[in-house]
C-alpha beads as a LAMMPS data file, in Angstrom:
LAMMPS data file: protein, C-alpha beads

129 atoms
128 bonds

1 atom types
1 bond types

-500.0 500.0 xlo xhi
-500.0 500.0 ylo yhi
-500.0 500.0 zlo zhi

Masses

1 110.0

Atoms # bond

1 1 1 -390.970 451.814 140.107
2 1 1 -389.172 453.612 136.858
3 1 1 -390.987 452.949 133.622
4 1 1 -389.117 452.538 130.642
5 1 1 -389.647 453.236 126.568
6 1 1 -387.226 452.409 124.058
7 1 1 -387.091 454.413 120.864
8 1 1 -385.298 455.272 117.814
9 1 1 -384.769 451.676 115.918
10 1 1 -385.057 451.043 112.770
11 1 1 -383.488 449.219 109.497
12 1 1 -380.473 450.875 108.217
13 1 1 -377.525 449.790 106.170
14 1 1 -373.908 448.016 107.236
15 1 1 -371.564 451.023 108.155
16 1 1 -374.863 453.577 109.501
17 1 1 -375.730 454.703 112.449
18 1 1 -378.374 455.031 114.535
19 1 1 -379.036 456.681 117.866
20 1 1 -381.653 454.728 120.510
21 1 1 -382.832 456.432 123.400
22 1 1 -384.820 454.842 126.712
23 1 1 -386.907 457.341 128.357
24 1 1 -388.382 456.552 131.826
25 1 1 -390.465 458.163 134.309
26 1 1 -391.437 457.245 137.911
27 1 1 -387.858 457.817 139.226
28 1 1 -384.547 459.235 138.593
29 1 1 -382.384 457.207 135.964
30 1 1 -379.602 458.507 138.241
31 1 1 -380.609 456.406 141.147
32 1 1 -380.001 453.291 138.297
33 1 1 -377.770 451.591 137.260
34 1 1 -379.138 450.980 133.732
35 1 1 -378.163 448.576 130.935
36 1 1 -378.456 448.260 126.732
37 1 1 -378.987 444.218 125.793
38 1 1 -380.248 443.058 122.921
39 1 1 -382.092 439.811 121.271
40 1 1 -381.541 438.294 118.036
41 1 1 -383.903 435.733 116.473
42 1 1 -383.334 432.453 118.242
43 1 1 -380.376 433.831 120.094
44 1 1 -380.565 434.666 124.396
45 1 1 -380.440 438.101 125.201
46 1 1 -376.936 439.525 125.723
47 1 1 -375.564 442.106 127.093
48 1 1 -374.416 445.362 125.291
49 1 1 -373.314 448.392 127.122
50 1 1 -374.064 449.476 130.409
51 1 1 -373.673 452.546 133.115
52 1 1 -373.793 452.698 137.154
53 1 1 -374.793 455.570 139.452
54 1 1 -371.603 456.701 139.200
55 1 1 -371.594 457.160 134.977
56 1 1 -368.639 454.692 134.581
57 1 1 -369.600 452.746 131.451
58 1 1 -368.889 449.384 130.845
59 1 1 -369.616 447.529 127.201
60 1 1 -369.591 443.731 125.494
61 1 1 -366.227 443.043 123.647
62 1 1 -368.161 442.888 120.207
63 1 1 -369.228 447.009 120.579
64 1 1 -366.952 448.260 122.412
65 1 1 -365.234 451.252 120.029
66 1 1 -368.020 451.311 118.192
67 1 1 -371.414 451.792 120.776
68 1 1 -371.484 454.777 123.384
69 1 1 -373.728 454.577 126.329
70 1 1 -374.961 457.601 128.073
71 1 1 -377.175 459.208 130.652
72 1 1 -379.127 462.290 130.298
73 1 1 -380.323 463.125 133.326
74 1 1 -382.320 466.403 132.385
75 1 1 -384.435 464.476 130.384
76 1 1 -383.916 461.264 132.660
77 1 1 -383.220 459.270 128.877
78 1 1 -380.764 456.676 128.170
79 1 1 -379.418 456.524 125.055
80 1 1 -377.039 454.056 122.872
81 1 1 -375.129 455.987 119.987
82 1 1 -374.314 453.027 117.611
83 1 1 -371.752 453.679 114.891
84 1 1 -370.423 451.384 111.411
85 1 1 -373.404 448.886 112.592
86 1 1 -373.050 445.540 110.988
87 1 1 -375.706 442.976 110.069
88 1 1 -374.772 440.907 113.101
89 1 1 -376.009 443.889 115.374
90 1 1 -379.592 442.835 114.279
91 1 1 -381.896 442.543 117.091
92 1 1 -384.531 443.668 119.368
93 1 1 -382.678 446.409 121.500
94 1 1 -384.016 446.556 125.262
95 1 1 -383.173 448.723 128.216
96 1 1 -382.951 447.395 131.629
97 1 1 -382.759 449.500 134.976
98 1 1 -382.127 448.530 138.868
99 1 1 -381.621 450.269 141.935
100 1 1 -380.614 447.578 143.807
101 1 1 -377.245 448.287 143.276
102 1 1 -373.643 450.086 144.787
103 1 1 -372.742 453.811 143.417
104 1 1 -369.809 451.876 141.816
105 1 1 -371.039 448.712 140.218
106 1 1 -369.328 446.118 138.402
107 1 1 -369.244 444.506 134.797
108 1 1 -370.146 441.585 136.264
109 1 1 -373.391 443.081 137.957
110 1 1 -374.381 445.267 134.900
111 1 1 -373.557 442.335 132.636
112 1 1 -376.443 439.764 134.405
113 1 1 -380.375 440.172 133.011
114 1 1 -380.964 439.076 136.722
115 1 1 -379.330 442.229 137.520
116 1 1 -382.218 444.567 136.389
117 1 1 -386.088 444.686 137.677
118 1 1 -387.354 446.990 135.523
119 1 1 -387.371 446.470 131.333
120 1 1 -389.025 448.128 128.636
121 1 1 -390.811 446.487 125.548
122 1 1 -387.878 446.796 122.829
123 1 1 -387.176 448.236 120.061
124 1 1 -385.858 446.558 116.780
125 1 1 -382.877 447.208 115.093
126 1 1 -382.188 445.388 111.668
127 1 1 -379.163 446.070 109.826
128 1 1 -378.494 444.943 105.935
129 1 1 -375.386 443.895 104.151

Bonds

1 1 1 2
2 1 2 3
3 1 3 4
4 1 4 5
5 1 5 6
6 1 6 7
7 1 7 8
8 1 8 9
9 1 9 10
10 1 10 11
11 1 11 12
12 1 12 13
13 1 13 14
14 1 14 15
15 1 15 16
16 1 16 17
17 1 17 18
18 1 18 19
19 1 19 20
20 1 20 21
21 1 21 22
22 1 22 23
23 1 23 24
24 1 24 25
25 1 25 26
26 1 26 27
27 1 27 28
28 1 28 29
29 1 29 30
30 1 30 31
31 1 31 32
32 1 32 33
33 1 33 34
34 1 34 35
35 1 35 36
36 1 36 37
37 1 37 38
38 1 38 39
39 1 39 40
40 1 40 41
41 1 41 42
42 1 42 43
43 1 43 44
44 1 44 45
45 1 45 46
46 1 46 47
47 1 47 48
48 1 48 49
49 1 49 50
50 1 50 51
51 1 51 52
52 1 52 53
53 1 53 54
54 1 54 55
55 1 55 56
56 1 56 57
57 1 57 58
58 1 58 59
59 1 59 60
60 1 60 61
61 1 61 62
62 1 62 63
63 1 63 64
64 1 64 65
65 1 65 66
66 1 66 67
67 1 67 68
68 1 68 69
69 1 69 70
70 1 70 71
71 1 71 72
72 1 72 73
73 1 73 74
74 1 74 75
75 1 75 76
76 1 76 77
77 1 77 78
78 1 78 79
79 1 79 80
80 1 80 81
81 1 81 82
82 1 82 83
83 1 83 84
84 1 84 85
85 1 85 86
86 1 86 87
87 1 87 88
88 1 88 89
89 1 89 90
90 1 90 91
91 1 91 92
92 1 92 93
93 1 93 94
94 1 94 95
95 1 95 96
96 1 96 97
97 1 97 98
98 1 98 99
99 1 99 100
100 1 100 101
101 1 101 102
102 1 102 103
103 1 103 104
104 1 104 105
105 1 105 106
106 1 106 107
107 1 107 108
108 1 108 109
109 1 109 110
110 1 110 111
111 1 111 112
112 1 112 113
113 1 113 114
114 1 114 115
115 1 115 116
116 1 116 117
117 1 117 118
118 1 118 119
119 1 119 120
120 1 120 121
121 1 121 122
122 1 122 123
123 1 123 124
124 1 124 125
125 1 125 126
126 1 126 127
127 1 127 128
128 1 128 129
């Protein structure tokens, strides 16, 4: 089972950026489909970006243009480059993975928590006005 350790968070200002990266070990990220959602205080966890075996990247409505997922597979690390942040992007940023999926998944699929079986403990983002 793939292990997985979320990094790079932090508390920046509206209009920053910030870069997080997911590194995990125990299997090939490329045999994942893997998955950026986040938690704000007293909020569910949602959905942010996400990427299937195939590298076709899929993201919420309220980052898309603005978030980039992508999959470094030399150094088996996800990452989420997140550009002109906004306070409402506050939250605890986790990474999900699953293998239990097609080469081709779908938005639906990458979109559902129940998707993934492997998550790693979080890392907070907090953005001021």
């Amino acid at each position: 089972q793939v292990q997985l350790v979320e990094s790079g968070g932090g508390l920046v200002q509206a209009g920053d950026s910030l870069r997080l990266s997911c590194a995990a070990s125990g299997r090939a990220l490329s045999d994942n489909a893997m998955g950026w959602f986040r938690q704000a205080p007293g909020k569910p966890r949602e959905f942010v970006a996400g990427i299937d075996r195939s590298g076709r990247t899929f993201y919420a409505d309220s980052v898309k243009d603005r978030f980039t997922i992508s999959r470094d597979k030399a150094i088996n690390t996800l990452s989420l480059q997140m550009s002109s942040l906004k306070p409402e992007d506050t939250a605890v940023y986790y990474c999900g993975a699953t293998p239990r999926t097609a080469f081709f998944a779908t938005l639906e699929y990458l979109s559902a928590q129940n998707s993934y079986d492997t998550w790693g403990q979080g890392t907070q983002v907090t953005v001021s006005s």
